[in-house]
C-alpha positions as CSV (number, residue, x, y, z in Angstrom):
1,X,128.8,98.7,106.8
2,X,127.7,96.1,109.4
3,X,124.2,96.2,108.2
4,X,125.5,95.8,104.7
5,X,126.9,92.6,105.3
6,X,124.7,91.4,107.4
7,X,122.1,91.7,104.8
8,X,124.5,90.0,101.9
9,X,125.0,86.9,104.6
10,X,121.3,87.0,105.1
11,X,120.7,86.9,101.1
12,X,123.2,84.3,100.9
13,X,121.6,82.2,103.2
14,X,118.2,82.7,102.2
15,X,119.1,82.1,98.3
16,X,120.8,78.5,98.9
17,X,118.5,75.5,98.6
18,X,121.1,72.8,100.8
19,X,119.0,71.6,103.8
20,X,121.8,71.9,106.2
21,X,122.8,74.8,105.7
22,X,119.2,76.2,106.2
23,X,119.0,74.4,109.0
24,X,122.5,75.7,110.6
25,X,121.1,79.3,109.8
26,X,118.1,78.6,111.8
27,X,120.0,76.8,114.9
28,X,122.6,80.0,115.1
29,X,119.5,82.5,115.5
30,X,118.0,80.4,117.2
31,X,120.9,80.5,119.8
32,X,121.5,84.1,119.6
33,X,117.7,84.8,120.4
34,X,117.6,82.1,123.1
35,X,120.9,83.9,124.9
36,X,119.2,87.0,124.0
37,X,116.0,86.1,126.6
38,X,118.2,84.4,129.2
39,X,120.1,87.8,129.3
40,X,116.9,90.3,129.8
41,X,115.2,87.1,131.9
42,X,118.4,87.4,134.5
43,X,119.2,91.1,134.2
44,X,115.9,92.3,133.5
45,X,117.5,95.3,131.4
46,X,117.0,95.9,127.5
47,X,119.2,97.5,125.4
48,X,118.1,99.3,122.7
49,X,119.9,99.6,119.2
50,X,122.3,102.7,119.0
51,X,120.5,105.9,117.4
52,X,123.0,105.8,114.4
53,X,121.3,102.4,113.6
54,X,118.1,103.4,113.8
55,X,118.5,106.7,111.3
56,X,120.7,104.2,109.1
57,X,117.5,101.9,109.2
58,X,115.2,104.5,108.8
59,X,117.1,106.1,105.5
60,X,117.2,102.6,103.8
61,X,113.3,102.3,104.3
62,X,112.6,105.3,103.2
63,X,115.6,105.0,100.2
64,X,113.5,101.4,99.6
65,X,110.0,103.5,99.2
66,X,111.1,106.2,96.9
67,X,112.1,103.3,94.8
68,X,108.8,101.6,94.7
69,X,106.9,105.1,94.6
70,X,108.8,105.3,91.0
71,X,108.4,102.0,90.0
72,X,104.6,102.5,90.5
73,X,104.6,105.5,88.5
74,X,106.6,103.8,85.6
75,X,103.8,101.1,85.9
76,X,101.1,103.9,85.8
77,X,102.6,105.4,82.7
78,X,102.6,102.4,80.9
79,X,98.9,101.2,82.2
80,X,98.2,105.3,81.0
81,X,100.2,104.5,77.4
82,X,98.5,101.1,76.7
83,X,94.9,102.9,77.1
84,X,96.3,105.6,74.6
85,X,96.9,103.1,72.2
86,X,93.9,101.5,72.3
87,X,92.0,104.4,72.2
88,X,93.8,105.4,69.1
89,X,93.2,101.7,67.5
90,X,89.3,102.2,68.3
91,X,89.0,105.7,66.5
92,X,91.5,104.6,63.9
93,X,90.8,101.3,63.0
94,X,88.0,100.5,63.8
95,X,88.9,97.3,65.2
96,X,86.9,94.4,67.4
97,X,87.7,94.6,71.1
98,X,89.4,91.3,71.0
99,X,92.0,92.4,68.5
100,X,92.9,95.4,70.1
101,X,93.8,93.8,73.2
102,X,95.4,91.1,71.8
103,X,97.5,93.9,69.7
104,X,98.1,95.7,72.9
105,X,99.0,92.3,74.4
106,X,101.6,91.8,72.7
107,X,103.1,94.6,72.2
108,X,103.5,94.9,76.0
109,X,104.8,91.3,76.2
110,X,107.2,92.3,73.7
111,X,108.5,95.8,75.5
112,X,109.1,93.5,79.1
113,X,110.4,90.9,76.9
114,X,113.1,93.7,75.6
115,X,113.2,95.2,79.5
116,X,113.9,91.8,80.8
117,X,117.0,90.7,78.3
118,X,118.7,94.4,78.2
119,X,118.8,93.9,82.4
């Protein structure tokens, strides 16, 4: 849960486009790294995250890389349906190269177009 919100902050911050609150951002990590040395410089001891945050880190990565894996297959299978299709225009039509793709073109434009207004 701490994660969590620490990320939402982190968006939050990253996402606003006011100077000084950018600049506030930066000063408070700066401070919490700069304590962060002087505390290993005088005790000379690291402590290292708790297990449960490491697994927790671990399981969002690897959640995060099944997510691209799939995307990159839904981008495969669309690169694999737009050869199809012009495959099927060249032994159907008979058409020049340059209307085929631009056919192809804009069907495609037209499916994101749909993707990105039903998101």
């Amino acid at each position: 849960m701490k994660q969590a919100m620490e990320m939402l902050a982190k968006i939050v911050v990253e996402s606003s486009t006011d100077p000084e609150e950018k600049i506030r951002s930066l000063i408070a990590e700066k401070e919490r790294i700069e304590q962060e040395i002087e505390k290993i410089e005088s005790e000379g001891i690291v402590i290292a995250e708790k297990p449960e945050i490491f697994r927790e880190r671990f399981s969002m990565a690897f959640a995060m890389l099944k997510q691209l894996q799939g995307d990159f297959r839904a981008v495969e299978e669309r690169f694999k349906e737009i050869a199809r299709q012009v495959q099927h225009k060249i032994r159907e039509r008979n058409e020049v190269r340059g209307e085929i793709l631009d056919s192809v073109f804009e069907a495609d434009d037209a499916c994101y177009s749909f993707t990105a207004t039903a998101s």
